[in-house]
N, C-alpha and C positions, 0 to 999 in steps of 0.2 A: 744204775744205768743212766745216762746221759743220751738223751733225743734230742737231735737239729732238727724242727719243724719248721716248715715251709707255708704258707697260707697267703692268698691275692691278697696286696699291700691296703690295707682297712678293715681288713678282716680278723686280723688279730685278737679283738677281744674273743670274738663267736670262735677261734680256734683255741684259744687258752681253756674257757667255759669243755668244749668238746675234751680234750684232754682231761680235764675236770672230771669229767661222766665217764668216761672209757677206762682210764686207769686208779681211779680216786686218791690214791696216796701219790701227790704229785708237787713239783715247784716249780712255777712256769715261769722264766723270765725273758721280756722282753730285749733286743739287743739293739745296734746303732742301725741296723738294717732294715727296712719297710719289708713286713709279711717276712721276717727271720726269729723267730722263739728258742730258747734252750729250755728244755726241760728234765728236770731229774726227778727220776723215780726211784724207791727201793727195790720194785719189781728186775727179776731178772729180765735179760734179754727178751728169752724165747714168751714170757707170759705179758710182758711190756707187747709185744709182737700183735701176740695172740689176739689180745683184747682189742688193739685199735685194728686187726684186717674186718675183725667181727663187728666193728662201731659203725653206723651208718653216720657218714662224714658229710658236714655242709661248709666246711673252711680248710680241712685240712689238705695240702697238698702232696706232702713229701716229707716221710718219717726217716730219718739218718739216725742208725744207732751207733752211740761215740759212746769209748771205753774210756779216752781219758784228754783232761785239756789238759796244754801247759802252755808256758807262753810262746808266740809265733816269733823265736826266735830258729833259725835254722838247726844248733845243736841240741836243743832240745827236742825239737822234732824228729830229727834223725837216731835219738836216744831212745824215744818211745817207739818209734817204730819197728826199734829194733829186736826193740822188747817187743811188743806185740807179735812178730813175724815169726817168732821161735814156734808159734802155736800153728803156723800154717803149714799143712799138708797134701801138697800138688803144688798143681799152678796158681799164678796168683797177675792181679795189676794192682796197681797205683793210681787212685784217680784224686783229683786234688779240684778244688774251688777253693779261689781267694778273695777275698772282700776284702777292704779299706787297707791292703797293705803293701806298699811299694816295693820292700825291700824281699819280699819272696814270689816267684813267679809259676805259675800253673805247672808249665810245661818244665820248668826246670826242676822243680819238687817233687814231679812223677818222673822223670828219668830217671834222677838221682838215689829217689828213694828206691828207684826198681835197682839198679845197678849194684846198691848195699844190697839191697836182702840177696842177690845171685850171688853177690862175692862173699855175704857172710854165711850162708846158707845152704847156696846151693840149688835155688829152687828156680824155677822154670815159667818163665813169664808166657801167658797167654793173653793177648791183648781182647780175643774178642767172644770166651767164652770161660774166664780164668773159672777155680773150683774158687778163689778165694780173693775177694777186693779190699786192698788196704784204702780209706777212705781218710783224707787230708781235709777238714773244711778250715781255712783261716778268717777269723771272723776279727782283723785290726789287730788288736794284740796277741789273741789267743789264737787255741790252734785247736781243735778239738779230732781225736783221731782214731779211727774203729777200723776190724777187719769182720767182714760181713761173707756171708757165703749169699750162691745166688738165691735173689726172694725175701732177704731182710733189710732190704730199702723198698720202703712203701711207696708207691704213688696211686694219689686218689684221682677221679676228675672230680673238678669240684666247677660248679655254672658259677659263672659271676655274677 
């Protein structure tokens, strides 16, 4: 399992350490981005979940769970997705965040990718309660990309 973590930009070592203690079998690495972490665990999804809602958190801000990166090329991204989308059952969105990359654009990566899963699929976009969020984070080259149901994107408050 693959986590985008989130934490206020200095904060990063005290969120790696907490990651540390929550999941213990872990590999945190930093990215080009202030307070952006990737982390991979062996833990599945749901006990990756589990452990950090139950963690009393002082860095972390926002847990994204990604099934798989590839590079933030357009066809590759549109390949995983597609792959991924076969597993979803109801409605669904498209939400995308992109860092350091010109040549893909927010809004055009959530149309697009909605527009394949309807045509390949069949399935029924709900923009403001889907059962199922396909999650696009492009992080410069990579692209890292999870379908999450409501409640497995974390967010913490965290004081600065």
């Amino acid at each position: 399992m693959i986590l985008l973590v989130t934490a206020p930009p200095g904060r990063e070592g005290a969120a790696i350490l907490e990651l540390e203690w929550a999941l213990g079998d872990v590999r945190v690495r930093g990215t080009d981005w202030r307070g952006v972490l990737l982390a991979e665990t062996p833990l599945s999804k749901d006990e990756a979940l589990e452990r950090l809602r139950e963690f009393e958190t002082q860095a972390i801000q926002r847990v994204v769970p990604l099934e798989i990166v590839v590079p933030a090329k357009w066809e590759e991204v549109e390949k995983a997705v597609l792959e991924l989308g076969k597993r979803i059952n109801g409605t669904f969105a498209v939400r995308a965040k992109v860092r350091g990359n010109k040549r893909l654009s927010q809004r055009e990566l959530e149309i697009k990718l909605g527009s394949l899963l309807v045509e390949r699929y069949g399935l029924k976009v709900n923009l403001s309660e889907p059962d199922y969020t396909v999650l696009v984070e492009v992080l410069g080259k990579r692209a890292g990309i999870g379908v999450v149901r409501k409640g497995e994107v974390l967010k913490f408050e965290v004081k600065d």
